[in-house]
C-alpha positions as CSV (number, residue, x, y, z in Angstrom):
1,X,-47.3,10.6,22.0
2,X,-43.9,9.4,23.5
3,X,-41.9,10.5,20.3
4,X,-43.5,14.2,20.6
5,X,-42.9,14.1,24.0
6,X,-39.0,13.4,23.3
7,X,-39.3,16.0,20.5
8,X,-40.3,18.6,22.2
9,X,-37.7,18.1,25.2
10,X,-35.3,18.0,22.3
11,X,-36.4,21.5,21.1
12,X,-36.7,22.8,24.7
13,X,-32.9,21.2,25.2
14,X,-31.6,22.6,21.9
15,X,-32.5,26.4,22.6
16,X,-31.3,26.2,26.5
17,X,-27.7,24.8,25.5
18,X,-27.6,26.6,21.5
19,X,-24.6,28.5,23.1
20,X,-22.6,25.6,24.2
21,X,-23.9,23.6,20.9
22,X,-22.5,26.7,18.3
23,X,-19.3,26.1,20.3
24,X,-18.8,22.6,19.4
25,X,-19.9,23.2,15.7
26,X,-16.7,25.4,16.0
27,X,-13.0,24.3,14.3
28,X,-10.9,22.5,17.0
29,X,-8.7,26.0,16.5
30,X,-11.8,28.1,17.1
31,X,-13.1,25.9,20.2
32,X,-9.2,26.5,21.6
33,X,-9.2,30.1,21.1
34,X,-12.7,30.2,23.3
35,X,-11.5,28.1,25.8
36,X,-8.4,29.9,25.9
37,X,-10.6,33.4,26.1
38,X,-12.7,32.0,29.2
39,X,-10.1,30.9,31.3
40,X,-8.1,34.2,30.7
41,X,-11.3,36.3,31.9
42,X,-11.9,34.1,35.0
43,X,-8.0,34.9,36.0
44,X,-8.8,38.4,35.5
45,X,-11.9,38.5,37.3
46,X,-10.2,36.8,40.6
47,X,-6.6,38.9,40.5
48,X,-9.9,42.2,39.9
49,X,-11.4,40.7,43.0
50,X,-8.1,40.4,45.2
51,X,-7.4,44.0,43.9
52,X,-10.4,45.5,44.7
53,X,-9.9,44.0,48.3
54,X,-6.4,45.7,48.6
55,X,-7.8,48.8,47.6
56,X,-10.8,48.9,50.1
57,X,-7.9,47.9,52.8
58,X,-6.1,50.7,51.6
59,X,-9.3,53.0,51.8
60,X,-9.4,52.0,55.5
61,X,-5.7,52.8,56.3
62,X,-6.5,56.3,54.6
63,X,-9.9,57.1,56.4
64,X,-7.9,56.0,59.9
65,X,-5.2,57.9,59.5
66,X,-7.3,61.3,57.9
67,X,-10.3,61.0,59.8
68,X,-12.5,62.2,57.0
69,X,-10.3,65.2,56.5
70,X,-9.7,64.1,52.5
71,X,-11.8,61.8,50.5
72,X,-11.1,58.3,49.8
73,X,-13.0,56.4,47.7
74,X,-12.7,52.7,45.6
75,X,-14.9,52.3,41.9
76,X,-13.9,51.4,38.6
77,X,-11.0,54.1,38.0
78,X,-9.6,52.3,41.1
79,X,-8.5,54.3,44.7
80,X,-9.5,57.8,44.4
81,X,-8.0,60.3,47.2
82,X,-9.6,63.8,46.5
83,X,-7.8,66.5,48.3
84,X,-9.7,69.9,48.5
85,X,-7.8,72.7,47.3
86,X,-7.2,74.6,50.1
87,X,-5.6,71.7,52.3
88,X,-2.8,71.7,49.7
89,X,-2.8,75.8,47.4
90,X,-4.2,79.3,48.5
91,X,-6.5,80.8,46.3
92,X,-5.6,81.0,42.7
93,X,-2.2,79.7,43.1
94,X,-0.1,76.2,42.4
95,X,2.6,76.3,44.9
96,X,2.0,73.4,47.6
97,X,2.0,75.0,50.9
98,X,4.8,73.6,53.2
99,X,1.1,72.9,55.6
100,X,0.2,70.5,52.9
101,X,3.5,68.5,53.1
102,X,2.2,65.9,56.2
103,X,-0.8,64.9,54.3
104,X,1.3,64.1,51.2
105,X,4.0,62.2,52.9
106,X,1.3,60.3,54.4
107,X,-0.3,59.4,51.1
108,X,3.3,58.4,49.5
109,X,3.4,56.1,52.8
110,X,0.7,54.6,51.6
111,X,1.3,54.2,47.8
112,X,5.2,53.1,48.8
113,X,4.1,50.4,51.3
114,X,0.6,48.9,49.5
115,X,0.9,49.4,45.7
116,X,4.7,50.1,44.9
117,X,4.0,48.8,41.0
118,X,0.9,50.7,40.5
119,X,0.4,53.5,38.2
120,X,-0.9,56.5,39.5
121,X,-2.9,59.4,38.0
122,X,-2.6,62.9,39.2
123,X,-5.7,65.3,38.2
124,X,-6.4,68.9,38.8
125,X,-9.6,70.2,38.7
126,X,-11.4,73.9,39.8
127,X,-14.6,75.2,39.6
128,X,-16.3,77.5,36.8
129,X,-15.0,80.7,37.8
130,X,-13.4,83.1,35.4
131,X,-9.8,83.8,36.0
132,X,-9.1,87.4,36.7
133,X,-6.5,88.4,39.4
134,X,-3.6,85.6,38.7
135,X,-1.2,84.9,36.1
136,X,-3.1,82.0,34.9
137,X,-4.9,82.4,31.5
138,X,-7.6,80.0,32.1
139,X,-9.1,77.5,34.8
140,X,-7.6,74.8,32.8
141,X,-3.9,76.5,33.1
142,X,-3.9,76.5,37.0
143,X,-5.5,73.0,37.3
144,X,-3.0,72.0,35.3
145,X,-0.2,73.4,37.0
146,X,-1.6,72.4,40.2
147,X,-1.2,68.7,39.1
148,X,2.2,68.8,38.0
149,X,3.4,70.5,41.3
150,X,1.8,67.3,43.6
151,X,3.6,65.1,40.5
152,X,6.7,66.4,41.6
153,X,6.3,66.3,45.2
154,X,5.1,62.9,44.6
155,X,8.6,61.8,42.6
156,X,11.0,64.3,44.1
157,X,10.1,64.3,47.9
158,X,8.7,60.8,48.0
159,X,10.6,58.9,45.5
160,X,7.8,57.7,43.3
161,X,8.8,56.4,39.6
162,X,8.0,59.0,37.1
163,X,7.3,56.4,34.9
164,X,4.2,55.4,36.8
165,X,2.5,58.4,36.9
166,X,0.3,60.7,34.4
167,X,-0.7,64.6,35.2
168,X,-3.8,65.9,33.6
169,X,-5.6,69.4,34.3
170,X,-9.1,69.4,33.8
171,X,-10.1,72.6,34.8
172,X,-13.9,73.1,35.4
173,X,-14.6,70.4,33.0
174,X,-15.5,67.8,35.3
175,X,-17.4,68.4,38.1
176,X,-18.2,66.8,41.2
177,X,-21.0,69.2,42.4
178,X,-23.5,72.1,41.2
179,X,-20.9,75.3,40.6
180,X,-24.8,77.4,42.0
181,X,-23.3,77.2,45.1
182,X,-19.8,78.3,47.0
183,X,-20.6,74.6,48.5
184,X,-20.3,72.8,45.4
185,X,-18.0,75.4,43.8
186,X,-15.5,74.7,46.9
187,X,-16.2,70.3,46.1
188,X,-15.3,71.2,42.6
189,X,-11.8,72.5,43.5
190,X,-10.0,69.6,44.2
191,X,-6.6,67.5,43.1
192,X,-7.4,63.7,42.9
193,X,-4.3,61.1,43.2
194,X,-5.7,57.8,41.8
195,X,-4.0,54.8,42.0
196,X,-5.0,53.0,39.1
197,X,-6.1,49.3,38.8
198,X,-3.5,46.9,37.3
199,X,-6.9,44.8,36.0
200,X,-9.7,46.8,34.9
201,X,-13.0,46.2,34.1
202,X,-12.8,47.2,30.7
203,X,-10.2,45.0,29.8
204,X,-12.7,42.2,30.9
205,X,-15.4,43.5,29.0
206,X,-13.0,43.5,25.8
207,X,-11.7,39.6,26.3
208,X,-15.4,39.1,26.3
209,X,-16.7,40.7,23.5
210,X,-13.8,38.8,21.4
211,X,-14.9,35.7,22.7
212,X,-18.5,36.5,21.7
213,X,-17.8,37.2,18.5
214,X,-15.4,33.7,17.5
């Protein structure tokens, strides 16, 4: 009775620890590489944490200084300010109004002072409307535009690395809202600066999925 007692906690001990035990069965090269793997995926997950905690910091000097007036908000693509189109274009046009320049140089205050290394996407976006009393061809065309104009405030009035940042005009192609309503249509037309995280979560992902498969 005592030896099927031991065999069966040997079972039970066998399928709680198999993961640990595969490891060992590894090469001493294989065994490295995993170890090597786990401790690179723990540094990323603490610098991931710090950074998330710098970007909700930043979040808070942004919703202080705007009072609600733009949208800030931190997730996975990393610090996401949403500016409606009308704080910074008039209607079905791409020139920043001279109005919009405060707000701007406030952001660049921000991005200069908290996350000087960062890189920083700048995407236009409208809602479904057709096009017809502008020179634009297409929705895409004018969101578009509209993201390269804030790019080059962002570098030429605020001094921002052109290396660091990427312009991309979505038109009505990704939207925020319902376009069945001027409500959503209005949420839809927007320009989003998003300061990008330096650690992502998808690089984690990756460094674990390699060291699932050694």
């Amino acid at each position: 009775m005592r030896r099927i007692t031991i065999f069966l906690l040997s079972v039970a001990l066998l399928a709680t620890t198999g993961c640990a035990i595969n490891i060992y069965k590894k090469s001493p090269s294989d065994r490295a590489k995993i170890e090597e793997l786990s401790a690179e995926i723990e540094r990323l997950k603490k610098l991931r944490k710090e950074e998330e905690k710098d970007f909700t910091q930043m979040k808070k000097e942004l919703d202080k200084q705007f009072s609600g007036k733009i949208g800030v908000d931190v997730g996975e693509r990393g610090l996401v300010i949403t500016l409606a189109d009308n704080i910074l274009f008039d209607s079905g046009e791409a020139t920043i109004k001279e109005e919009a320049y405060p707000t701007l140089d406030k952001i660049i205050t921000v991005i200069n002072t908290k996350a000087p290394d960062k890189n920083i996407g700048v995407e236009g976006h409208t809602d479904n409307v057709p096009i017809k009393y502008s020179d634009w061809k297409s929705n895409r065309e004018l969101s578009t535009a509209r993201a390269n104009n804030v790019y080059h405030y962002l570098v030429d009035t605020g001094g921002l690395d052109p290396a660091r940042l990427t312009t991309m005009g979505y038109g009505e192609f990704r939207p925020v809202d319902s376009n069945d309503s001027a409500v959503g249509r209005a949420k839809n037309r927007r320009v989003e600066i998003v300061i990008l995280p330096q650690y992502s979560k998808k690089d984690i992902e990756e460094l674990e999925r390699q060291m699932a498969v050694k």
